[in-house]
N, CA, C and O atoms as a GROMACS GRO file, in nm:
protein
  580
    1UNK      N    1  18.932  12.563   9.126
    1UNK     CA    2  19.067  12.614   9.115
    1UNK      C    3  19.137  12.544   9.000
    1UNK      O    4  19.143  12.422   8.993
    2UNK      N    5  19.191  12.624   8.908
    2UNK     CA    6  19.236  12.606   8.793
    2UNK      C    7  19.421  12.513   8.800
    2UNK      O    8  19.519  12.563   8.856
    3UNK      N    9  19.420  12.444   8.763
    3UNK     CA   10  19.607  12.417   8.821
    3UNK      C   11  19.687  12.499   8.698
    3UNK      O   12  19.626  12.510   8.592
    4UNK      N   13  19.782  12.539   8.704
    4UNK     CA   14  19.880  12.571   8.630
    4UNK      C   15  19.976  12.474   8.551
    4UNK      O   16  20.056  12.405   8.613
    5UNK      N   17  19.968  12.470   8.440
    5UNK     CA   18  20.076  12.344   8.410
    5UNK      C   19  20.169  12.386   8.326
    5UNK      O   20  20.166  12.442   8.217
    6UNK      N   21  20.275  12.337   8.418
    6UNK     CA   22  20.432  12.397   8.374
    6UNK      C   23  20.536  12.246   8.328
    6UNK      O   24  20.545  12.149   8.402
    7UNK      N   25  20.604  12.256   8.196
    7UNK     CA   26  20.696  12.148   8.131
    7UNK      C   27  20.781  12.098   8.247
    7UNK      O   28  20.820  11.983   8.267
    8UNK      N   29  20.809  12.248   8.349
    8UNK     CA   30  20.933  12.155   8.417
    8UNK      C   31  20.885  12.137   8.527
    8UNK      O   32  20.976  12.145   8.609
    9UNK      N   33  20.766  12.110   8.585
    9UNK     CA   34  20.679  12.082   8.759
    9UNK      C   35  20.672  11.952   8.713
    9UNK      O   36  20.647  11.890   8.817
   10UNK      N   37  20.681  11.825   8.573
   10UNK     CA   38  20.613  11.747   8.574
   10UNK      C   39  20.702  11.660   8.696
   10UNK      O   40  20.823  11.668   8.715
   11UNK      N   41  20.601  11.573   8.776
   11UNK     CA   42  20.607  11.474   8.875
   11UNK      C   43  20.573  11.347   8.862
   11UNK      O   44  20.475  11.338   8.788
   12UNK      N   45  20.606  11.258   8.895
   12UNK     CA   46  20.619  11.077   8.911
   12UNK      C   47  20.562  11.039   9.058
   12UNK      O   48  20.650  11.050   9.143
   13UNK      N   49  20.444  10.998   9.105
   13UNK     CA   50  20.463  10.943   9.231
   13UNK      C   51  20.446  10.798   9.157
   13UNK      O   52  20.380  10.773   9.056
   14UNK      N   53  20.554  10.678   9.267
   14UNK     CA   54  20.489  10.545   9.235
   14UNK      C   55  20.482  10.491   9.408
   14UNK      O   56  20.552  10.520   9.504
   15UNK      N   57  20.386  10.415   9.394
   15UNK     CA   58  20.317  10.384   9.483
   15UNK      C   59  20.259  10.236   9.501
   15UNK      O   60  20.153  10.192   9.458
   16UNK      N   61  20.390  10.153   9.600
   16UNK     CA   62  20.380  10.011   9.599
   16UNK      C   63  20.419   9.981   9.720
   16UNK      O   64  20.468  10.065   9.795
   17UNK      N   65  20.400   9.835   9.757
   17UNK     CA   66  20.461   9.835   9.920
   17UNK      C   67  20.591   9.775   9.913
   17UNK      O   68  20.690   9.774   9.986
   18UNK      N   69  20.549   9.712   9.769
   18UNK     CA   70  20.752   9.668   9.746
   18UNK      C   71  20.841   9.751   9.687
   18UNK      O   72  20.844   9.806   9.576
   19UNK      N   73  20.921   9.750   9.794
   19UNK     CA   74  21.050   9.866   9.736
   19UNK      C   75  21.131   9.790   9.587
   19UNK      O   76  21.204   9.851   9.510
   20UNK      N   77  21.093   9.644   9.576
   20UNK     CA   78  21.137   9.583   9.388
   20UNK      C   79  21.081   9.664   9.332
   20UNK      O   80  21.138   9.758   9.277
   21UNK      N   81  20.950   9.647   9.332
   21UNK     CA   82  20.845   9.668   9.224
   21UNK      C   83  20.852   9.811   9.192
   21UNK      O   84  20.842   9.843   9.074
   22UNK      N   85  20.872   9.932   9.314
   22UNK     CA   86  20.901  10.047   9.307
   22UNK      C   87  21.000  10.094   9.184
   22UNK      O   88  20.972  10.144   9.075
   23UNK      N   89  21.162  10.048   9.257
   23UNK     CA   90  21.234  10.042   9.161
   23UNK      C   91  21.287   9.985   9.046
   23UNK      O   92  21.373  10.037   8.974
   24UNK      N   93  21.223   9.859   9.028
   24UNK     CA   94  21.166   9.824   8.911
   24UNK      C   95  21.094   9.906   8.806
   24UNK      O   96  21.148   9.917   8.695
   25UNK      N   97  20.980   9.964   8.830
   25UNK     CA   98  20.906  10.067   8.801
   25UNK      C   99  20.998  10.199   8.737
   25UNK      O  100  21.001  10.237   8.620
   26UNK      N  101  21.063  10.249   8.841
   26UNK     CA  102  21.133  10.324   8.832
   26UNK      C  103  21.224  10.323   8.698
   26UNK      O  104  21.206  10.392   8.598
   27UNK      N  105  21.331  10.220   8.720
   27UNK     CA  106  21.440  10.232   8.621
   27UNK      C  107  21.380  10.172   8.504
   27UNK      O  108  21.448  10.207   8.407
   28UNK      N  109  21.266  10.083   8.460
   28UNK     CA  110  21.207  10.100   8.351
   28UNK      C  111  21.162  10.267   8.299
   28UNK      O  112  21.225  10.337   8.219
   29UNK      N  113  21.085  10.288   8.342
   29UNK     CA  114  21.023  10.466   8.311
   29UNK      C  115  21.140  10.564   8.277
   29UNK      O  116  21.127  10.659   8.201
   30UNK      N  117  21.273  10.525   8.351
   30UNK     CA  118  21.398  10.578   8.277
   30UNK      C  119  21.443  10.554   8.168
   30UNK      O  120  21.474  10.631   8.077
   31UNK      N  121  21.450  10.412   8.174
   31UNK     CA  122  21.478  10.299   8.038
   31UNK      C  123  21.420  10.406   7.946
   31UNK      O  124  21.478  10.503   7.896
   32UNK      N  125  21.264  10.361   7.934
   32UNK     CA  126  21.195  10.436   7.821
   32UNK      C  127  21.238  10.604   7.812
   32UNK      O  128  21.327  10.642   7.736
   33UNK      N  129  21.188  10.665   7.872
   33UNK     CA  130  21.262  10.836   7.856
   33UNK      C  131  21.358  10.832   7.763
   33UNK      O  132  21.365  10.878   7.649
   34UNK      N  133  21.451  10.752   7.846
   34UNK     CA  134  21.596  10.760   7.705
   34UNK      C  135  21.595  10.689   7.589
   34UNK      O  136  21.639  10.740   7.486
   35UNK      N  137  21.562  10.604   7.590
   35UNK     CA  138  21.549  10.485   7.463
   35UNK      C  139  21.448  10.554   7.345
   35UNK      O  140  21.476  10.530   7.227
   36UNK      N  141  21.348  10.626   7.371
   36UNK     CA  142  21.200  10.618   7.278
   36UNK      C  143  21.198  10.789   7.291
   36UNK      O  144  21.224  10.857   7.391
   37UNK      N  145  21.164  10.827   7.175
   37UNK     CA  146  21.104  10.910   7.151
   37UNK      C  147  20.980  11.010   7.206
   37UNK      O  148  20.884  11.058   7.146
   38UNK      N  149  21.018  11.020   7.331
   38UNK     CA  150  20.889  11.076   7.411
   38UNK      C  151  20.907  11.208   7.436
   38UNK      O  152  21.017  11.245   7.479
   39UNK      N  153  20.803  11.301   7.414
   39UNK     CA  154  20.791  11.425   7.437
   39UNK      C  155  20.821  11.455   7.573
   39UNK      O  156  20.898  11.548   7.591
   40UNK      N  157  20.790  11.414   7.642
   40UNK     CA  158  20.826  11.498   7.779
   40UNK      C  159  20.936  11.380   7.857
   40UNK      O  160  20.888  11.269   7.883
   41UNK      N  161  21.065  11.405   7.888
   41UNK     CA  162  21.110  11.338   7.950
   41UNK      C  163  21.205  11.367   8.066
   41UNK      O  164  21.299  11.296   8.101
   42UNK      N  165  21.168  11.481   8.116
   42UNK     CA  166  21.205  11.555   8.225
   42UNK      C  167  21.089  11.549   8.325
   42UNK      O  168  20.989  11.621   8.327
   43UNK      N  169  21.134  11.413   8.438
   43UNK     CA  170  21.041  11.409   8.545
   43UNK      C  171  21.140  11.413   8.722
   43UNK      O  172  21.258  11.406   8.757
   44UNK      N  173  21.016  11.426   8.786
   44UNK     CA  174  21.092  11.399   8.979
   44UNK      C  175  21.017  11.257   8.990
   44UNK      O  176  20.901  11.237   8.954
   45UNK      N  177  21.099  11.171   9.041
   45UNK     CA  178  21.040  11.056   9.081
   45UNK      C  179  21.017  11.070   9.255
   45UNK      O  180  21.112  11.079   9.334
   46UNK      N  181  20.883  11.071   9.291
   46UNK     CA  182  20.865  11.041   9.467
   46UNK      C  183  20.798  10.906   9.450
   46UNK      O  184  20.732  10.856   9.359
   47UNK      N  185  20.838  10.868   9.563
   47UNK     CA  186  20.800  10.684   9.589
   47UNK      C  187  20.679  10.680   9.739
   47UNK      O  188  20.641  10.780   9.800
   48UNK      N  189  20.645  10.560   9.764
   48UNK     CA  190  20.526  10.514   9.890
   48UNK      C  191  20.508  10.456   9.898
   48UNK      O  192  20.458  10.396   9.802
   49UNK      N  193  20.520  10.395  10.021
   49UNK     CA  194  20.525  10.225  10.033
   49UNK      C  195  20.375  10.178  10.085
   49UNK      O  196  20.354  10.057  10.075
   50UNK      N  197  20.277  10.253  10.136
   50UNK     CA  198  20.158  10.258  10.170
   50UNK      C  199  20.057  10.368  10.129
   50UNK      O  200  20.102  10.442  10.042
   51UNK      N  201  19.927  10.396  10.172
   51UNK     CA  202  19.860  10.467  10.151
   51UNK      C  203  19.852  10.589  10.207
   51UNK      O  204  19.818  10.694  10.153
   52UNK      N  205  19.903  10.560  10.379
   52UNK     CA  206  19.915  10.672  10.433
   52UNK      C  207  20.066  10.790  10.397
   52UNK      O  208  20.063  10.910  10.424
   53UNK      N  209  20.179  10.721  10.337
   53UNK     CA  210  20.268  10.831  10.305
   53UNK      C  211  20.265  10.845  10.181
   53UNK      O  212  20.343  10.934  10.148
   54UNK      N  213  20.188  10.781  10.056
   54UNK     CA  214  20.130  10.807   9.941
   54UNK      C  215  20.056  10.906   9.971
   54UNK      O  216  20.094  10.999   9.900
   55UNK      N  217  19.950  10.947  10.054
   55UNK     CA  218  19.821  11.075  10.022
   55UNK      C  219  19.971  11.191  10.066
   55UNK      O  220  20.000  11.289   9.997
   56UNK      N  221  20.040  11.152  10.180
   56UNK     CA  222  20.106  11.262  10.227
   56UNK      C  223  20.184  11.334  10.100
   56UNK      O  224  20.162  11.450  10.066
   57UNK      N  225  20.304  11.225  10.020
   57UNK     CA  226  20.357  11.288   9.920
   57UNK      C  227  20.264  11.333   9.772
   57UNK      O  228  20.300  11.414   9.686
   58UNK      N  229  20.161  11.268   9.773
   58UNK     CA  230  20.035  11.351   9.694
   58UNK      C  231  20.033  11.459   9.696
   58UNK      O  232  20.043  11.519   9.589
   59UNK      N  233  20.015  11.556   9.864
   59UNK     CA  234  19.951  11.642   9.855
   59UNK      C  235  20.063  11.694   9.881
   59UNK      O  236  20.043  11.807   9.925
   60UNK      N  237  20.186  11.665   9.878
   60UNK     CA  238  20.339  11.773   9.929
   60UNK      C  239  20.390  11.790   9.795
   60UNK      O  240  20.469  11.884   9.787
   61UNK      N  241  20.363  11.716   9.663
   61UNK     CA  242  20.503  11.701   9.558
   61UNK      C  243  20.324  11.730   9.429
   61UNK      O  244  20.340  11.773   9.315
   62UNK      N  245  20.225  11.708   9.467
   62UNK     CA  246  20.065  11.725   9.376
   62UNK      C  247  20.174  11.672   9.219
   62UNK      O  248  20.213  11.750   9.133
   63UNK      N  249  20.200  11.517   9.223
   63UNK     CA  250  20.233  11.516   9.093
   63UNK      C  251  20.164  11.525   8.984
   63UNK      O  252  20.079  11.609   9.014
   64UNK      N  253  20.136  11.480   8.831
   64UNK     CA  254  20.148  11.458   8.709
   64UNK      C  255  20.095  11.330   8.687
   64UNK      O  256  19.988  11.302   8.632
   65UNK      N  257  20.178  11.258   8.733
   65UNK     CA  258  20.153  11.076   8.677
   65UNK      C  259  20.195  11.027   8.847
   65UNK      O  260  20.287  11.061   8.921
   66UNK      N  261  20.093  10.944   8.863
   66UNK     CA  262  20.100  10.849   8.941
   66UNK      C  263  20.062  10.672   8.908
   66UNK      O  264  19.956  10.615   8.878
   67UNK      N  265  20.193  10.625   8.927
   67UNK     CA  266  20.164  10.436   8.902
   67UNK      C  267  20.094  10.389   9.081
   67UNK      O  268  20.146  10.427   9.187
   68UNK      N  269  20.008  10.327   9.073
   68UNK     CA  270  19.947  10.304   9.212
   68UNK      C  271  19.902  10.150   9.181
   68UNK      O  272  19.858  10.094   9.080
   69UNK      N  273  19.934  10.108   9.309
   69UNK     CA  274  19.916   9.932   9.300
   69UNK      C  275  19.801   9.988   9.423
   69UNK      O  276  19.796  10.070   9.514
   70UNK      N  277  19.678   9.840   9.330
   70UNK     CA  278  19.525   9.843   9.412
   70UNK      C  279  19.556   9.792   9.586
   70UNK      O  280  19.499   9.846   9.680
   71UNK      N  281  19.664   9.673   9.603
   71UNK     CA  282  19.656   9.603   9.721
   71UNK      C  283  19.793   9.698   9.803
   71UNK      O  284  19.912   9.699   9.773
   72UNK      N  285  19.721   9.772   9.914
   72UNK     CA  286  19.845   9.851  10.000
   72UNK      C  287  19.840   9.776  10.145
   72UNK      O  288  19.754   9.688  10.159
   73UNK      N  289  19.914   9.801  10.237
   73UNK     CA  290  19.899   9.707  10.328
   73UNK      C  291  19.812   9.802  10.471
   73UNK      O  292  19.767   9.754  10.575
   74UNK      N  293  19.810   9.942  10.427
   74UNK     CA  294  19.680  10.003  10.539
   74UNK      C  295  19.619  10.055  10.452
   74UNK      O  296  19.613  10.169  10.497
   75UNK      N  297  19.546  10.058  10.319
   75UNK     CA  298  19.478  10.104  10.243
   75UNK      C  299  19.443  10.022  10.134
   75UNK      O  300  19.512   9.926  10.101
   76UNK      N  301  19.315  10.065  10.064
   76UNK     CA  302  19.296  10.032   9.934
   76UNK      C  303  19.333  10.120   9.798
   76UNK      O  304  19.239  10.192   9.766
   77UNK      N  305  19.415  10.127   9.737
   77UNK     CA  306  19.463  10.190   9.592
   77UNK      C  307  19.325  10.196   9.543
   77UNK      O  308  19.313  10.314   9.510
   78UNK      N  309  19.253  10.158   9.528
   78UNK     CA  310  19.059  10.254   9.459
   78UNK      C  311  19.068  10.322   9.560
   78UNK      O  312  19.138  10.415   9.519
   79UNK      N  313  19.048  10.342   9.658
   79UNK     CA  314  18.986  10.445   9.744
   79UNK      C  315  19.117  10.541   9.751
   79UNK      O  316  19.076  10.654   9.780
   80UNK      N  317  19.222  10.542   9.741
   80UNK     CA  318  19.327  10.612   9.762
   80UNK      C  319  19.308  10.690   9.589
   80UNK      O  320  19.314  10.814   9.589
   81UNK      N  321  19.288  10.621   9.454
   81UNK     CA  322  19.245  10.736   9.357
   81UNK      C  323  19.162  10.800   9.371
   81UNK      O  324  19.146  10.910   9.317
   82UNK      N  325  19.083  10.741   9.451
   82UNK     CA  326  18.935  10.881   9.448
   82UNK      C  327  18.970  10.985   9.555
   82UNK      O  328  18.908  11.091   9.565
   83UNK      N  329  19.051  10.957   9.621
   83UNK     CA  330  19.114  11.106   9.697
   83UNK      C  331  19.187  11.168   9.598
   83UNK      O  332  19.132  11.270   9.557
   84UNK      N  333  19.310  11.137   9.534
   84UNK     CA  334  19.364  11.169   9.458
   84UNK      C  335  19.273  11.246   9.350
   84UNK      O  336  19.300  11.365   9.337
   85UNK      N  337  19.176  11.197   9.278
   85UNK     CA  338  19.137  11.268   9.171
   85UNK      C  339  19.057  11.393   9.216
   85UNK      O  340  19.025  11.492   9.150
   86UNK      N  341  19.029  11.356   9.373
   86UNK     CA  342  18.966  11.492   9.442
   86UNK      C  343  19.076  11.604   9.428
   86UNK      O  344  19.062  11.698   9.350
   87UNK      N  345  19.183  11.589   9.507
   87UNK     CA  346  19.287  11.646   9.519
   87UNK      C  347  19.308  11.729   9.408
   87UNK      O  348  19.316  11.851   9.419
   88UNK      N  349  19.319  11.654   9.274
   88UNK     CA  350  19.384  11.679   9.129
   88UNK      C  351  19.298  11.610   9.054
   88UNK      O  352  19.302  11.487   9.046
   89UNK      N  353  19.225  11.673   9.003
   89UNK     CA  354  19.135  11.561   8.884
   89UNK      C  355  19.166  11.545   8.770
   89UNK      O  356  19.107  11.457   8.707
   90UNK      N  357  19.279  11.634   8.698
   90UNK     CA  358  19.346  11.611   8.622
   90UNK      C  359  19.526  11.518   8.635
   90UNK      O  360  19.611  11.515   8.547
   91UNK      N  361  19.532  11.468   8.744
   91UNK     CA  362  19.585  11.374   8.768
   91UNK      C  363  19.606  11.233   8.684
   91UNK      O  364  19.529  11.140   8.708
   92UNK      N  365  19.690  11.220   8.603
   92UNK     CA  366  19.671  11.070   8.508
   92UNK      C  367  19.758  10.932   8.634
   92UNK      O  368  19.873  10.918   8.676
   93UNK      N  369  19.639  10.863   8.653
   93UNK     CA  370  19.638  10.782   8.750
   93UNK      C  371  19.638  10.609   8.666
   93UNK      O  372  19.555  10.530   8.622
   94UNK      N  373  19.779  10.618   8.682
   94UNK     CA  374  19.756  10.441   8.647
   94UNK      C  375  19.773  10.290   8.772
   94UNK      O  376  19.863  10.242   8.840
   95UNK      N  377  19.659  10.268   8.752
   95UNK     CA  378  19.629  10.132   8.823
   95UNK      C  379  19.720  10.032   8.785
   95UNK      O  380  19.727   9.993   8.669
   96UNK      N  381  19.827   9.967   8.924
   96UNK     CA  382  19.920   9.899   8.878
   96UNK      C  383  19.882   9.758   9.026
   96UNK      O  384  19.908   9.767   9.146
   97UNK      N  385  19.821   9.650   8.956
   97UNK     CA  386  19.805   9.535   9.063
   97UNK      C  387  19.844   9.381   8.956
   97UNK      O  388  19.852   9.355   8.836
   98UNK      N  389  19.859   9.302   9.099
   98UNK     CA  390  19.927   9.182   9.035
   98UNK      C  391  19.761   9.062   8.990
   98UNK      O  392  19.738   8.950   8.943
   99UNK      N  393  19.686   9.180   9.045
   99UNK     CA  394  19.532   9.097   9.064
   99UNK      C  395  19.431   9.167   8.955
   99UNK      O  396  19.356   9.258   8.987
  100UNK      N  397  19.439   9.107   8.814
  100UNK     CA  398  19.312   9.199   8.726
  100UNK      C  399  19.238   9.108   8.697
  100UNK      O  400  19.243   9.026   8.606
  101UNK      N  401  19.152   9.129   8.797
  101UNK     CA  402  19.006   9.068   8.726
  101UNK      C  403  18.950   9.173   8.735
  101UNK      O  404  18.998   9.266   8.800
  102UNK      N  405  18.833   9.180   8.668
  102UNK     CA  406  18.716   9.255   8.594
  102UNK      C  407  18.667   9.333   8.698
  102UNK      O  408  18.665   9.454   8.676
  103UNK      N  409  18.628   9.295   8.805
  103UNK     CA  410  18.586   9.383   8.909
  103UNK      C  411  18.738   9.501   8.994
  103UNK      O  412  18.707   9.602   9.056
  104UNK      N  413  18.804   9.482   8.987
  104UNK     CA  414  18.936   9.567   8.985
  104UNK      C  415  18.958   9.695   8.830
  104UNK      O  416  18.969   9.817   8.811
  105UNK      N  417  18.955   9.588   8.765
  105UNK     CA  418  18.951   9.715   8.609
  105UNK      C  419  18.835   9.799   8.631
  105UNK      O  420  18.842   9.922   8.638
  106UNK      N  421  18.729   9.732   8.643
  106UNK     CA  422  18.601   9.803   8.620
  106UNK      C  423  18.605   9.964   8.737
  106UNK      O  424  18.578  10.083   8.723
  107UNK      N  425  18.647   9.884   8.833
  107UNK     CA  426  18.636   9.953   8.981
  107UNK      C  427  18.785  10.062   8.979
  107UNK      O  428  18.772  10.145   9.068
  108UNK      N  429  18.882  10.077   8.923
  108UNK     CA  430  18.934  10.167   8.848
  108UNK      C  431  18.920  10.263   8.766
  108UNK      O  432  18.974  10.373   8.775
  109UNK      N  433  18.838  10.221   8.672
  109UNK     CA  434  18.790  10.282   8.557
  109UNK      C  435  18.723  10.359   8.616
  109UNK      O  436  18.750  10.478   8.603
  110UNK      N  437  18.605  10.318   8.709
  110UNK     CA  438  18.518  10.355   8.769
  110UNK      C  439  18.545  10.454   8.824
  110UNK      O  440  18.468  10.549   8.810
  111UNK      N  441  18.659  10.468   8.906
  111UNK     CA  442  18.708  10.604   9.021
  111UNK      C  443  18.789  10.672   8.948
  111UNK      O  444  18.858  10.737   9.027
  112UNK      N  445  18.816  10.692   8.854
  112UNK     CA  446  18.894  10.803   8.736
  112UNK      C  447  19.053  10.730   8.680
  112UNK      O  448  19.139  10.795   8.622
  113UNK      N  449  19.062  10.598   8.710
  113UNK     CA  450  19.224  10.572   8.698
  113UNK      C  451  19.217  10.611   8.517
  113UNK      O  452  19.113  10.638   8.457
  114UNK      N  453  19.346  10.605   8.461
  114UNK     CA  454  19.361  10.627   8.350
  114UNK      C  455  19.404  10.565   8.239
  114UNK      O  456  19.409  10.601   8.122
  115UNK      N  457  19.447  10.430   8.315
  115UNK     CA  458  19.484  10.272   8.278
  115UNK      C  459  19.535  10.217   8.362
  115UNK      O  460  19.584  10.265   8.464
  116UNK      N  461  19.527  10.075   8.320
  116UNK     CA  462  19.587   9.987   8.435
  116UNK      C  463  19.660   9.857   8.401
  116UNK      O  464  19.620   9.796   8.302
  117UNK      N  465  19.771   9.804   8.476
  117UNK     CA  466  19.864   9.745   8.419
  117UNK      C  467  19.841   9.629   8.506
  117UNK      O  468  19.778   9.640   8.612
  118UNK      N  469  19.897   9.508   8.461
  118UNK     CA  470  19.900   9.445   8.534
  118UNK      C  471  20.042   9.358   8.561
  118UNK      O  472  20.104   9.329   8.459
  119UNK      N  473  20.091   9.319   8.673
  119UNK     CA  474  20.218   9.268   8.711
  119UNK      C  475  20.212   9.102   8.704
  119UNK      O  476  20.130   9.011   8.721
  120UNK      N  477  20.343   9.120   8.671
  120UNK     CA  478  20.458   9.178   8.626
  120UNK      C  479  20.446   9.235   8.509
  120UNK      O  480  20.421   9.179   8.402
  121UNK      N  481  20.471   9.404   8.540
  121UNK     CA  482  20.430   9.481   8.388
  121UNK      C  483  20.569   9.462   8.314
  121UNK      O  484  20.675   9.423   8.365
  122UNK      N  485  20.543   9.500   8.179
  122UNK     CA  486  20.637   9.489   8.074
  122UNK      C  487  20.666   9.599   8.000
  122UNK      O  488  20.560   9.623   7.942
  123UNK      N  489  20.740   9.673   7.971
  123UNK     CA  490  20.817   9.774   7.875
  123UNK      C  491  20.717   9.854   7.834
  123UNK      O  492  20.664   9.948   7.893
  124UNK      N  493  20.684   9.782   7.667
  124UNK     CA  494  20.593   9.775   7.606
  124UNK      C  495  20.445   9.832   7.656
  124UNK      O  496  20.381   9.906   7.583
  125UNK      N  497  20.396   9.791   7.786
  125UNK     CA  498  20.290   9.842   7.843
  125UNK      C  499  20.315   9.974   7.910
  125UNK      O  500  20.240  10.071   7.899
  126UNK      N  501  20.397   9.973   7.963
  126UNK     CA  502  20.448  10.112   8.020
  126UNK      C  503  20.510  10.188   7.916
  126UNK      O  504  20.568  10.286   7.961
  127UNK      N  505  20.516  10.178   7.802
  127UNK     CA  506  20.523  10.280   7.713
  127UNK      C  507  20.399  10.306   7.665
  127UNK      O  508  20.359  10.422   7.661
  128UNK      N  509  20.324  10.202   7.624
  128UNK     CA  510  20.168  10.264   7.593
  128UNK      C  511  20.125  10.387   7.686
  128UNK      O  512  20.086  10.499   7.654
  129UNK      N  513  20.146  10.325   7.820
  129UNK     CA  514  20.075  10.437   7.882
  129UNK      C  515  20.152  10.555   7.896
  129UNK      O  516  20.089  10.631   7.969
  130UNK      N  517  20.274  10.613   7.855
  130UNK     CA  518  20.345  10.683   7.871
  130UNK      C  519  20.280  10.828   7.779
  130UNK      O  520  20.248  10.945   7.802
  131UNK      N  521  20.285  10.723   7.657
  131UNK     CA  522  20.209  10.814   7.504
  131UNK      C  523  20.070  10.829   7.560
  131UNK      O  524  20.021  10.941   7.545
  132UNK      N  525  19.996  10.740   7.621
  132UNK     CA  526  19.828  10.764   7.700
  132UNK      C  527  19.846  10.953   7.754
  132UNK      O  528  19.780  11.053   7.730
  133UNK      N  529  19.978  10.925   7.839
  133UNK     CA  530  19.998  11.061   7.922
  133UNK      C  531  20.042  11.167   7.856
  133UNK      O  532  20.033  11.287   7.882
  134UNK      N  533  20.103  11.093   7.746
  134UNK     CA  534  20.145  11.245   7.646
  134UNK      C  535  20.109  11.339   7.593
  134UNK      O  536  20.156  11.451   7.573
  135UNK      N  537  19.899  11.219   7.536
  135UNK     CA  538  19.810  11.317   7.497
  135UNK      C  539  19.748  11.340   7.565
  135UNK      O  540  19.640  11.367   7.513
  136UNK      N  541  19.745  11.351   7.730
  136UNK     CA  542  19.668  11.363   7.819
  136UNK      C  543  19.670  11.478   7.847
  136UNK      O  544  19.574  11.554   7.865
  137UNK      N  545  19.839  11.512   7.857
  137UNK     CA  546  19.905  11.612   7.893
  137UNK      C  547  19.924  11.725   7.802
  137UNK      O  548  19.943  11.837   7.850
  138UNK      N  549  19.919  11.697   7.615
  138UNK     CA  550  19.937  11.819   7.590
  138UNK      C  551  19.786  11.857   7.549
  138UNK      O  552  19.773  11.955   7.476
  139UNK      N  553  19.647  11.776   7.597
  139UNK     CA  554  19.544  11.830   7.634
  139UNK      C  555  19.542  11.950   7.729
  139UNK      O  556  19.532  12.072   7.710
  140UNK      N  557  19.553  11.873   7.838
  140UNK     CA  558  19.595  12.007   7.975
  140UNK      C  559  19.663  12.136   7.914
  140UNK      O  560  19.623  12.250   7.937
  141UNK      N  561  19.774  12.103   7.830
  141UNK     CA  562  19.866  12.213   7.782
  141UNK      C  563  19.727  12.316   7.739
  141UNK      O  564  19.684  12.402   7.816
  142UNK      N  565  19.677  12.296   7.627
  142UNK     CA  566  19.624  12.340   7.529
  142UNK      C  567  19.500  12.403   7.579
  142UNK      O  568  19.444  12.497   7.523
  143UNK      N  569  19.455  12.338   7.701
  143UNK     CA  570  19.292  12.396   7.790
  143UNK      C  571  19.410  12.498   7.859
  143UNK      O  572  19.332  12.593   7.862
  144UNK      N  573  19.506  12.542   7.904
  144UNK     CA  574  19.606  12.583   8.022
  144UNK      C  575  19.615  12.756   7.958
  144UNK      O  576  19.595  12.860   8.021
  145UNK      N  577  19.660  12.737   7.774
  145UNK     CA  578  19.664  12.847   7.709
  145UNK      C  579  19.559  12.923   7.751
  145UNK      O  580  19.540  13.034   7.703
   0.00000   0.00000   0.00000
C-alpha cells in the first residue's frame, strides 16, 4: 500500500518519558521552523510518554517525523521503530537517547532509524536532522508524482 503524501498531513510524534525533554524538544523544533530557512514548516506536534501510547498515537495521527528516545519505561525505542517502520516504512525515525554507545547507534541504524541524537541534544543537531528530513521528504514527494 502506497501512502499518499500531502504538504499539509505533515506530523511530529515525540516520544520520551520526560515531559522536559518532550517539551524541550518541542519548542526547539519551533525555534528552528521560524529562525532557519526550512522548506517545510507547517507541522502537528503529538507527544508519548511510553511505548504503549506512542504505538497508539503512531497508528491514530501515522506521522512524518518521529524523535524517539531508546530507554521507555514499558518498552524498548529499537523495538518500538521496527513496529513503526512496519507500520510506515517511509517514516523518518530519529533515535533520541541520553546513552550512545555503539551498540545503540548500530542497533538503530540497524532497525531503519534515520539518525540519532544524543542528549542533551543541541540546536545545531536538530537542525541537521531537520534538512536529513527535508531531502527525505521531497524524495517521497517526487516517487508520490
Amino acid at each position: 500500500m502506497q501512502t499518499k503524501i500531502k504538504l499539509r498531513d505533515q506530523k511530529i510524534l515525540l516520544v520520551d518519558d520526560l515531559d522536559y525533554n518532550r517539551q524541550l524538544l518541542r519548542h526547539n523544533l519551533t525555534a528552528l521552523f521560524s529562525q532557519h530557512n526550512l522548506k517545510y514548516k507547517a507541522f502537528s506536534y503529538f507527544q508519548a510518554h511510553n511505548a504503549s501510547s506512542a504505538l497508539l498515537s503512531f497508528s491514530q495521527q501515522s506521522p512524518d517525523l518521529v524523535f524517539l528516545d531508546i530507554e521507555l519505561p514499558d518498552g524498548s525505542g529499537i523495538e518500538l521503530l521496527k513496529r513503526f517502520k512496519e507500520q510506515k516504512p517511509e517514516c523518518f525515525v530519529v533515535m533520541v537517547s541520553g546513552v550512545s554507545t555503539l551498540d545503540n547507534v548500530k542497533a538503530s541504524i540497524a532497525a531503519g532509524a534515520a539518525s540519532f541524537i544524543v542528549k542533551p541534544f543541541t540546536a545545531d543537531k536538530i537542525l541537521a536532522v531537520l534538512r536529513q528530513f527535508e531531502r527525505h521528504y521531497d524524495k517521497l514527494l517526487k516517487t508520490a508524482e
